[in-house]
Structure formats: C-alpha cells, structure tokens
FINURO-558809 format. One record per residue (C-alpha): residue number from 1; y, z, x. Coordinates in Angstrom, 1 decimal. Layout:
BEGIN
<NUM, <Y, Z, X>>
...
//
This chain:
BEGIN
<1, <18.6, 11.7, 21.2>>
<2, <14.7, 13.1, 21.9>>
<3, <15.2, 16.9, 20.7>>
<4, <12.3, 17.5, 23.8>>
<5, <13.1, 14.8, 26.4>>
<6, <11.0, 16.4, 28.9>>
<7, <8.0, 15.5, 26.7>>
<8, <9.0, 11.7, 27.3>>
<9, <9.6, 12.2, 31.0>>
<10, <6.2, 14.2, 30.9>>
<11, <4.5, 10.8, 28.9>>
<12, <6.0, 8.3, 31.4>>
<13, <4.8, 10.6, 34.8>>
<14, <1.1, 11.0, 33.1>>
<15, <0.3, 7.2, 32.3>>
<16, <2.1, 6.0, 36.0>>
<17, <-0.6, 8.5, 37.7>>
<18, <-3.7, 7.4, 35.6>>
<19, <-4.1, 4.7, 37.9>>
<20, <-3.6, 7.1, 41.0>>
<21, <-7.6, 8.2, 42.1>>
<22, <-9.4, 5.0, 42.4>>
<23, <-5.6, 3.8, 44.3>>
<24, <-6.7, 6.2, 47.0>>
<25, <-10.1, 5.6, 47.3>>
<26, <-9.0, 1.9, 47.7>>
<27, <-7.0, 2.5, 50.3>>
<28, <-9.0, 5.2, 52.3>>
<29, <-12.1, 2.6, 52.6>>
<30, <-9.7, 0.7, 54.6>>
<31, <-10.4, 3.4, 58.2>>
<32, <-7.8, 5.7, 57.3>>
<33, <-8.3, 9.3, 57.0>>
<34, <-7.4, 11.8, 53.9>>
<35, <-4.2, 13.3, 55.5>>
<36, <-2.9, 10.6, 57.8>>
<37, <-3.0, 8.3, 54.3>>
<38, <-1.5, 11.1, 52.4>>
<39, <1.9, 11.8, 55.0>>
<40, <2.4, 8.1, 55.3>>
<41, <2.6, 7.7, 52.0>>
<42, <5.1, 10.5, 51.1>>
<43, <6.7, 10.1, 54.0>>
<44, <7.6, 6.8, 52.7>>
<45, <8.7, 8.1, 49.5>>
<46, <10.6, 10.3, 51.3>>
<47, <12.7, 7.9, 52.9>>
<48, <13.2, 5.4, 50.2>>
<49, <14.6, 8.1, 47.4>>
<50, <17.1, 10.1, 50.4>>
<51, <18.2, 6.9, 50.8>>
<52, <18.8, 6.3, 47.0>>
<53, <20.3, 10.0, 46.9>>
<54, <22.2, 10.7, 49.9>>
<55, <25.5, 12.5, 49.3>>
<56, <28.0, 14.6, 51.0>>
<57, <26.8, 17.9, 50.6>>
<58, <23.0, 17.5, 50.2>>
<59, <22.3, 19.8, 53.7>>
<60, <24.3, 22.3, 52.2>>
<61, <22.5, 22.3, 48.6>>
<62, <19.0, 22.1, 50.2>>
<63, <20.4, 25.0, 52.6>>
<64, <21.9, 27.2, 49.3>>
<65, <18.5, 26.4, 47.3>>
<66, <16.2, 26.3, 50.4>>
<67, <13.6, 28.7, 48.5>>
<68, <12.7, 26.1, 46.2>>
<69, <13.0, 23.3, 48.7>>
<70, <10.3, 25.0, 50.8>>
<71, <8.2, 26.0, 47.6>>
<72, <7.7, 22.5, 46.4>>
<73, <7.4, 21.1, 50.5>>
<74, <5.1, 23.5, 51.3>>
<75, <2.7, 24.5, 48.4>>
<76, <3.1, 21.3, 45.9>>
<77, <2.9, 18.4, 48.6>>
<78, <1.8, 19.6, 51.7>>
<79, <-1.2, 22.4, 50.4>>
<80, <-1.8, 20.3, 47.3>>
<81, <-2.0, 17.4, 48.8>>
<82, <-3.9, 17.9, 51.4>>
<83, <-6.5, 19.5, 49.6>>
<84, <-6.5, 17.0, 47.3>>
<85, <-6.8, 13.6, 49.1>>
<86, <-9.7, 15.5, 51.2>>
<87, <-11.3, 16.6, 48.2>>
<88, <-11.2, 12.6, 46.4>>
<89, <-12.9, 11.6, 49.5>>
<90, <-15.8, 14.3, 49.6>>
<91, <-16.8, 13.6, 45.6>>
<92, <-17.4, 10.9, 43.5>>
<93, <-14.8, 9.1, 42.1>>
<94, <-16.3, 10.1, 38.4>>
<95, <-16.3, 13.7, 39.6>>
<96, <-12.9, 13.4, 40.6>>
<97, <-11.5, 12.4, 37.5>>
<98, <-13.3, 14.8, 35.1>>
<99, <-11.9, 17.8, 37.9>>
<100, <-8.4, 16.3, 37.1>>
<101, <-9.1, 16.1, 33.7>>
<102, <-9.0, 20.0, 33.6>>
<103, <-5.9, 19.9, 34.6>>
<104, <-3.7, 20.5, 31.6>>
<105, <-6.1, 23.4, 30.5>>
<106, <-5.7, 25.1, 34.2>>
<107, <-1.9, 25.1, 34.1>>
<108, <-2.0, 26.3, 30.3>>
<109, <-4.4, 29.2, 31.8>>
<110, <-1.7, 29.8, 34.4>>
<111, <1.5, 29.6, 32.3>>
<112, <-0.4, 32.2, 29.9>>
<113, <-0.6, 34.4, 32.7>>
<114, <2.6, 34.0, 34.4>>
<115, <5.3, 33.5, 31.9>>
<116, <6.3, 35.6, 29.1>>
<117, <7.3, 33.0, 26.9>>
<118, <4.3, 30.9, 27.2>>
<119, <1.5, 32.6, 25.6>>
<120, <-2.0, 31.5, 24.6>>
<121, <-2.1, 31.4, 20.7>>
<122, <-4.8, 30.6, 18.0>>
<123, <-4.4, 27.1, 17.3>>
<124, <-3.4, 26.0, 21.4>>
<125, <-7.2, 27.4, 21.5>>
<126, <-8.0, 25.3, 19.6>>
<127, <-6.4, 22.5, 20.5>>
<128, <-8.0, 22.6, 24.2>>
<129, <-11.3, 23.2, 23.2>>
<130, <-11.1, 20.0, 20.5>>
<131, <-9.1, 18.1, 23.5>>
<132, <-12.7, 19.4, 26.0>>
<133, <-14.7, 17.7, 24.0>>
<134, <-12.9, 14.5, 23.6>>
<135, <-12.7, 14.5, 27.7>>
<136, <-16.1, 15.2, 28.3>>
<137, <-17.0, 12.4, 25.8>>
<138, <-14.8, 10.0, 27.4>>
<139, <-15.8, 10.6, 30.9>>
<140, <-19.8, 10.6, 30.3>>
<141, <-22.1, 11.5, 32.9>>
<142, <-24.6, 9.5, 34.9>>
<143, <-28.2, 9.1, 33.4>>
<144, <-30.4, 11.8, 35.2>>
<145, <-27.2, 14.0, 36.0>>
<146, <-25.4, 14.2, 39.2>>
<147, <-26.5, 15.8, 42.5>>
<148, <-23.9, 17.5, 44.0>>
<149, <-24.6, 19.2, 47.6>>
<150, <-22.3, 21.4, 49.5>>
<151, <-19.9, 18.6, 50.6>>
<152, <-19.5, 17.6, 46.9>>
<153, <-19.1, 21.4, 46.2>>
<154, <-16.2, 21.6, 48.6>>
<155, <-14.6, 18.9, 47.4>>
<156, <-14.7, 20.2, 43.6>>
<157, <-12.9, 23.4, 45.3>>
<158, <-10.5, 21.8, 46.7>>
<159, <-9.4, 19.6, 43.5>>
<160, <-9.3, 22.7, 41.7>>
<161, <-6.5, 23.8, 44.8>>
<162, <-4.8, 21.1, 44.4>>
<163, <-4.6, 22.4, 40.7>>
<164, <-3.6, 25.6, 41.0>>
<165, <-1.0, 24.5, 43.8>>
<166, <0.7, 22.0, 41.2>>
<167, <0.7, 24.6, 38.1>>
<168, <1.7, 27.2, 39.9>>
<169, <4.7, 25.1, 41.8>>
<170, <5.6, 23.8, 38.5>>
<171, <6.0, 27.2, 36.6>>
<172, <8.3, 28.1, 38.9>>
<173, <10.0, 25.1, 39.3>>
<174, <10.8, 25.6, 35.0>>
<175, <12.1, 28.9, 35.8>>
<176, <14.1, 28.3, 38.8>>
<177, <17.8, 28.2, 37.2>>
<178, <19.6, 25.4, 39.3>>
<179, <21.2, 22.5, 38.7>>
<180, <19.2, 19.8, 41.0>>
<181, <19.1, 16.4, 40.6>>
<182, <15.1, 15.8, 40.3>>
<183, <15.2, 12.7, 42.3>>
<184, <16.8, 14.4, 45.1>>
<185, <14.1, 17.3, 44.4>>
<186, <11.7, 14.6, 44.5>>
<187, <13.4, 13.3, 47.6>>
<188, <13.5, 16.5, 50.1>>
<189, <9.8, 17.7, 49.0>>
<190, <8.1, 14.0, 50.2>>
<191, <9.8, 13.8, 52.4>>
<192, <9.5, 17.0, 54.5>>
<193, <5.8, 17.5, 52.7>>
<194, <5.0, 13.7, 54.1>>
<195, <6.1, 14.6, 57.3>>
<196, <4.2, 17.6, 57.6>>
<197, <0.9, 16.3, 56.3>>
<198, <1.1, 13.2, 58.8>>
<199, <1.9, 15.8, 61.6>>
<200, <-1.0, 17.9, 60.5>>
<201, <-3.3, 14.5, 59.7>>
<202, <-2.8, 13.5, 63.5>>
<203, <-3.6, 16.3, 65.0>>
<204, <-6.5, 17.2, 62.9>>
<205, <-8.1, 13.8, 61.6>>
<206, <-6.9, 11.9, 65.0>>
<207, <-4.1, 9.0, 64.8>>
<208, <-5.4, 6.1, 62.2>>
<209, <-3.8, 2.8, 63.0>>
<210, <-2.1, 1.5, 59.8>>
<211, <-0.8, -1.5, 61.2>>
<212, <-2.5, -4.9, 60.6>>
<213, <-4.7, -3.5, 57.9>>
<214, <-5.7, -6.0, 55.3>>
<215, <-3.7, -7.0, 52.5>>
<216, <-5.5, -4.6, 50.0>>
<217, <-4.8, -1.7, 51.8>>
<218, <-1.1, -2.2, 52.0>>
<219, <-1.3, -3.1, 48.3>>
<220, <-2.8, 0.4, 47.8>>
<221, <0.0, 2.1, 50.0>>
<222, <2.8, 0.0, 47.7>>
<223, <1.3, 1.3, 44.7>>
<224, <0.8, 4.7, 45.7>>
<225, <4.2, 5.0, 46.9>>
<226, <5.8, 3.3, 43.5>>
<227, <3.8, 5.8, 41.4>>
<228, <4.9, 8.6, 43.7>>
<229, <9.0, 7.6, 44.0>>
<230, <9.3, 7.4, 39.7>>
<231, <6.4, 9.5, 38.3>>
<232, <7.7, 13.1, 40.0>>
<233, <11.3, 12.0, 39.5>>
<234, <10.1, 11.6, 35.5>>
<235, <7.6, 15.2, 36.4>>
<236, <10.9, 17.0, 37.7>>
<237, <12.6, 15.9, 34.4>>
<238, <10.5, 17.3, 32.1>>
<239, <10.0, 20.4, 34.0>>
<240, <13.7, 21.1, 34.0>>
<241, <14.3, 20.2, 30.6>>
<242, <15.0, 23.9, 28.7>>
<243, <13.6, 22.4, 25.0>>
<244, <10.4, 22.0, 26.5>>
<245, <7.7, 24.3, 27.5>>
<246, <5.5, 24.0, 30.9>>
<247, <2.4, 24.0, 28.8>>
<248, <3.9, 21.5, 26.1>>
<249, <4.8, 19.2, 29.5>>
<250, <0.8, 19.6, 31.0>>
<251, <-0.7, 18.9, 27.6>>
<252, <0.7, 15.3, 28.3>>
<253, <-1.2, 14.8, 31.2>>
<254, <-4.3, 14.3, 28.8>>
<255, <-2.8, 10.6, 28.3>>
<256, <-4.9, 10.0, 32.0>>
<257, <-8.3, 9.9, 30.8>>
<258, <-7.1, 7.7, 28.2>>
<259, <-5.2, 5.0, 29.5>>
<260, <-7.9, 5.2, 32.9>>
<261, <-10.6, 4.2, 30.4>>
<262, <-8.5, 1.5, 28.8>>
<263, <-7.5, 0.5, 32.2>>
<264, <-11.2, 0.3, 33.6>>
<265, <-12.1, -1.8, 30.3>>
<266, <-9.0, -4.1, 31.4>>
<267, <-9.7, -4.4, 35.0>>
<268, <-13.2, -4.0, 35.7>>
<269, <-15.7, -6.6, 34.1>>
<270, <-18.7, -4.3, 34.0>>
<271, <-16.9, -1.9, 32.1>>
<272, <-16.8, -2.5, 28.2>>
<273, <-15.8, 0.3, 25.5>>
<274, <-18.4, 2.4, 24.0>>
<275, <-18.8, 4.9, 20.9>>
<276, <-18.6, 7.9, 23.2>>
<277, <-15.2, 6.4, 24.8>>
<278, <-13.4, 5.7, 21.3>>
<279, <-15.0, 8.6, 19.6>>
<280, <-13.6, 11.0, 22.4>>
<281, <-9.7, 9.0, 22.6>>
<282, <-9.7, 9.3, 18.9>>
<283, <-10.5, 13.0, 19.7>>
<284, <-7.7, 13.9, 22.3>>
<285, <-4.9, 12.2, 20.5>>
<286, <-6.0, 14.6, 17.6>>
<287, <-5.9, 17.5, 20.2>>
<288, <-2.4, 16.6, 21.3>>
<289, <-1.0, 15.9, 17.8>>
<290, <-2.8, 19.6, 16.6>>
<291, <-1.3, 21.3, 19.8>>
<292, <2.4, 20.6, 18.6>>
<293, <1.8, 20.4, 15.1>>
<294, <-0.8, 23.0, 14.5>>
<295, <1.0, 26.3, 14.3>>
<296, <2.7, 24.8, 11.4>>
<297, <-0.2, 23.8, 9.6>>
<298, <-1.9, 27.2, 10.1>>
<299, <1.4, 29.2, 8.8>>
<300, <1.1, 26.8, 5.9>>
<301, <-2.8, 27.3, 5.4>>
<302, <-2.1, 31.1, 5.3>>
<303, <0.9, 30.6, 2.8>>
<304, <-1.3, 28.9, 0.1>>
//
C-alpha cells in the first residue's frame, strides 16, 4: 500500500489534463463560444457520473454537506471555469500554457498563507525556483517576444482567476472533514457547475448550435468530457487523502509541461525535441524529486 496515495491520484489527474488546452481550442474553432462549450461539457459529466453514483440518500448528503457542494459548484467550476475557457480563447495557446504552468507555485503561495500546517520552508524555495527555470526553459518563447495587447492582458487575468479559484477551492476541500465519496463530489459539482455556466453561456454568449458539428468537434467534446469524469474523481482523491499535503498534491501538476512537450513531439510533425526542452524536463523532475526529498538532505548537510 502507497504510504501517500493522494500523490498517485494527484500523478494520474496531472498527465489526463496535460492534453486539456489545445482540446479546447480545438473544439472552440468549431463556432462555439467559451461558456456555452464549457456547460455542455460538464453538464455532461454531470450526468454520466450521478448516474454511476446514484444512491438512496444522496439529496440528503448534498443537503447535510450543502456548504461544500455549493463551494466547489460555484467557485471551482462555475467561476473557474468560466474565467478560464474565456481566458484560453483571448491568448495564445503558448501563453496559455506557461499561465497554467504557474499553477503549482500559486496554490503553494496560497496554502502558505491559508493553512497552518502548510508552510513555505527553505528547500520548497528552492525547489520552485529550480522547477521556474525548468518551465520557462521548456516552454520557450517566440523569436522577437510576444505582443500582448489588452485583450491578451485580460485573458492572462483571468487564467490567473481561474487559479486562484482552484487553490483556493481545493484548500478547503483538504480541510473539510467529511466522509464523501469524490466521484459523487465530482458528480454534484459538474453537474450543477455545468448547468449554470450553460445557463449563464446562453444568455450571455447567445445559444451556439452543437448539433451537426463536424466530427472533430465532437471528438474534442468526448475527450474533454473523459478527462473531466476520471481526472477530478483521481483530484478529489488526493485532496482527501490525510498523508498527503495540498502543496505535496499541486507540485504534481508540474508533470503537464512535461508530458504536453512529449505529447507535441508525438503528435505534431513540426515539433521535434530540442536542448532547451530536455535540459528543462531533466530540470523539473529534479525540482520534484528535491521538493520531497530535500529537507532530508539539508538536515543531513547540516549534521555533517
């Protein structure tokens, strides 16, 4: 038996939404706006996993823990996701994915600050900053820069939203002491979160047609709403699992980077792997190994 399971759960939920951005913008070229795209495909969700998990007794559990019901509906799928499908289609998709790769040190920032068991120490320091420069070096930037007006601007805020909505939900979803089956956690907050986001996207954006779309739209949509039904099952997991800390749990979502750049090298014949790339893989998995390992080799530094 894993002594940290969540860590495992965290793994699995970090390499299913690696392939998640470029998924979207896929499927939003096809005439279909942010929020309209965003509802129908966790209203979907929804509907697939309270099939899988309905049980007597499930109005009366979401009634009895209806704080954190509306927590995770409301601020981790409905704000968080709204911001962030608008913000994916106001930026590039590179700019999009070195945002998200600030992830991990955002949530660290934010368990630092709310948690008393959580705290910054000298080697996780360190371990971000090495883990900075291994993202940076991964992602790259365009020859000449980029040239970001105030729409790209927005969008950058927003991402970093979206952000702060997901740490923030799931620091209190590691504190909340109740015995939930994640999937039916999963369940209720895509659900209800779906619904309102398509209600919202509607009256908003407009309708958006989504039948008789082309095939590569609905293979976005299936694909999207795979990711979505197993990787915040696997999220919910690790949050809950007491071994593991919410900073230990974010550190894993490093692995996107990663495994996108592997994936682009895979899938895209333009895109081959370079020093820079390597160099900066070799880097974060040296990050990751230091944050769990490296307050034991400091203690043993200062021994000898």
């Amino acid at each position: 038996m894993i002594k940290k399971s969540g860590l495992f759960y965290a793994i699995l939920a970090s390499v299913l939404w690696a392939i998640v951005n470029p998924v979207i913008k896929t499927g939003l070229s096809y005439d279909m706006s942010p929020m309209n795209f965003a509802g129908l495909r966790f209203t979907s969700v929804g509907i697939i996993l309270l099939a899988y998990t309905w049980h007597k007794g499930m109005f009366a559990e979401i009634k009895k823990y209806k704080d954190l019901f509306l927590l995770l509906t409301f601020v981790n799928i409905f704000l968080g996701y709204a911001v962030f499908y608008i913000g994916v289609n106001l930026v590039d998709g590179a700019v999009s994915s070195i945002i998200m790769g600030t992830t991990p040190f955002v949530n660290i920032l934010l368990s630092h600050i709310m948690t008393t068991h959580d705290k910054l120490n000298k080697h996780k320091v360190i371990s971000i900053l090495i883990s900075l420069v291994g993202l940076i070096m991964i992602i790259g930037v365009k020859k000449g820069g980029y040239s970001i007006g105030t729409t790209g601007l927005i969008g950058i805020a927003l991402l970093f939203l979206n952000i702060i909505f997901q740490g923030f939900s799931a620091i209190k979803l590691s504190e909340y002491k109740a015995n939930i089956d994640p999937i039916f956690l999963n369940a209720v907050q895509m659900f209800f979160g779906g619904f309102l986001l398509y209600i919202s996207g509607v009256y908003i954006e407009g309708y958006h047609n989504f039948i008789g779309k082309p095939l590569p739209f609905y293979l976005s949509l299936g694909t999207l709403v795979f990711v979505s039904v197993f990787a915040f099952s696997f999220w919910f997991m690790a949050l809950q699992d007491k071994n593991t800390k919410v900073s230990e749990v974010n550190m894993c979502r490093l692995i996107n980077p990663i495994l996108g750049a592997i994936l682009s090298w895979i899938m895209l014949p333009d895109e081959k792997p370079t020093f820079n790339t390597v160099a900066g893989m070799i880097i974060i998995v040296f990050s990751l190994v230091f944050y769990f390992k490296g307050k034991e080799y400091l203690e043993k530094k200062k021994i000898n």
